[in-house]
N, C-alpha and C positions, 0 to 999 in steps of 0.2 A: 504494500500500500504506500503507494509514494506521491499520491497528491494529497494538497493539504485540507484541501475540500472535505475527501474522504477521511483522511485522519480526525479531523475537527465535528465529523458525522461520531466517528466511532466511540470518540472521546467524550463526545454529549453525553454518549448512552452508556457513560462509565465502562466502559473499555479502554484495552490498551491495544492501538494500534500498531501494527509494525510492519515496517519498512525491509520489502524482502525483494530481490531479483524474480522475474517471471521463472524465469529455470531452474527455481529452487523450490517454487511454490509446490506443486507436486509431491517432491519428497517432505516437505515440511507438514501438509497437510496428512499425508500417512504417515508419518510418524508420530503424529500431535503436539506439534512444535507450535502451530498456528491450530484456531478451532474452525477459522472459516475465511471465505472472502466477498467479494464483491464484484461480481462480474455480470455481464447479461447472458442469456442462455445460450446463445450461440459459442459463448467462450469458453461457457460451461465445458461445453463438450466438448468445446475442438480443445482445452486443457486437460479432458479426461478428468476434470476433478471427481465427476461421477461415480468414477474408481476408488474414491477417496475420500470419497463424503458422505454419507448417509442423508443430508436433510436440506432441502433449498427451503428458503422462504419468498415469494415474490413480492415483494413490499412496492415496486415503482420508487422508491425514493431520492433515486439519481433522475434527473431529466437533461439526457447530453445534447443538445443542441447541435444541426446540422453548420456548420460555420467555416465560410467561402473568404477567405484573405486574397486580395490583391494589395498590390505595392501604389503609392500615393499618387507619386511621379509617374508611373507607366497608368495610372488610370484617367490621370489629368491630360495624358498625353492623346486619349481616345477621343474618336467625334460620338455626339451623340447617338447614333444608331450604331456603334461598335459597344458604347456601354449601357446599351439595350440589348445586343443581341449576349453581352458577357452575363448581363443581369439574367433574363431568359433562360442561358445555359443553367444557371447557377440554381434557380428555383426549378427547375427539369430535375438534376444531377440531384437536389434533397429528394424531392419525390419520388426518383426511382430506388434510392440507397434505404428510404423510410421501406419501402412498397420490398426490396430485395429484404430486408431483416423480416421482415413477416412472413415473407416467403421460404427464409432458413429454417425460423421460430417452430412454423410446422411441419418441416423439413424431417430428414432423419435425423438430422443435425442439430433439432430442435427439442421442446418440451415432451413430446411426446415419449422421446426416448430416455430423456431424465427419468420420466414417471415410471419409466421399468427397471430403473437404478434407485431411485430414490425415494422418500418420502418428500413429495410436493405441497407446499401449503400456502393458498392466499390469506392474509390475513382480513378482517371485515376491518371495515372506517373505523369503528369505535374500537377495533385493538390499535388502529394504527394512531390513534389522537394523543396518548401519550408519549408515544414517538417522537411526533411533530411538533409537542409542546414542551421537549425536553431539547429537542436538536434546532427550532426556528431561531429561539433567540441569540443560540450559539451563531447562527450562521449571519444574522443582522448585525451584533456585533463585530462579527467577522469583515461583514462588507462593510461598514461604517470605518472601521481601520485602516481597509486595505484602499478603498476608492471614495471616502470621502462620502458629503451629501450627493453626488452624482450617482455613484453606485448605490444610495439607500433610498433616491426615487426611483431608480431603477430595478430594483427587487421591490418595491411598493406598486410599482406599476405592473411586475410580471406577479404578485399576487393577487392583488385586484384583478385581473384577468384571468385569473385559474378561478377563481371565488365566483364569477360572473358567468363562467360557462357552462 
């Protein structure tokens, strides 16, 4: 676990997070060095944790954003209908990569085969509220540190909009 995101997740919920190489996870998980991780299903498997783990919970609690960087100068330098047709590409290229992970999810590659490995669990909204009410303020604090009043309307804004839909 090496982003601090996730760390600052795990630590809300009185845990101790730790920061391991991807090529170690594996043996650390059988041997019970680590009790768990954080991945999406697709990683699950292609890491074989499945092997290794007995229990998923699907909690949704990450939400990773599809996110398209171009360089300032090379964008400045386009005509308008060049950064229409880069914009275009760009909401295409989420759409099919959102549409391709749904397509793995149920894949063989996917949940399905967790569930003949593992013990699968959704949790309901009211297990997940203590969750949220233990890790939101960590992570408001968090952005109020790291980016200022800009970053804490902007997590005001992407909760109001999760609350609204």
């Amino acid at each position: 676990m090496n982003l601090d995101s996730h760390k600052l997740f795990i630590s809300s919920l009185g845990g101790k997070p730790v920061s391991l190489a991807w090529s170690e996870l594996y043996g650390a998980l059988q041997a019970g060095v680590v009790d768990g991780q954080m991945n999406p299903i697709p990683i699950i498997r292609f890491g074989r944790f499945d092997e290794v783990q007995k229990y998923v919970t699907l909690t949704n609690h990450f939400f990773a954003p599809y996110v398209w960087v171009i360089n300032q100068a090379f964008w400045n330098s386009l005509e308008l209908n060049e950064k229409s047709a880069v914009e275009n590409a760009a909401r295409s290229a989420i759409v099919a990569g959102r549409g391709l992970n749904r397509i793995i999810e149920a894949s063989d590659r996917g949940l399905a085969v967790l569930k003949q490995r593992m013990d699968v669990y959704v949790p309901t909204e009211s297990e997940l509220k203590p969750f949220r009410n233990a890790v939101q303020p960590a992570f408001k604090e968090h952005i109020q540190k790291a980016f200022g009043d800009d970053g804490t309307r902007i997590l005001d804004d992407l909760l109001a909009a999760i609350a609204n839909r």
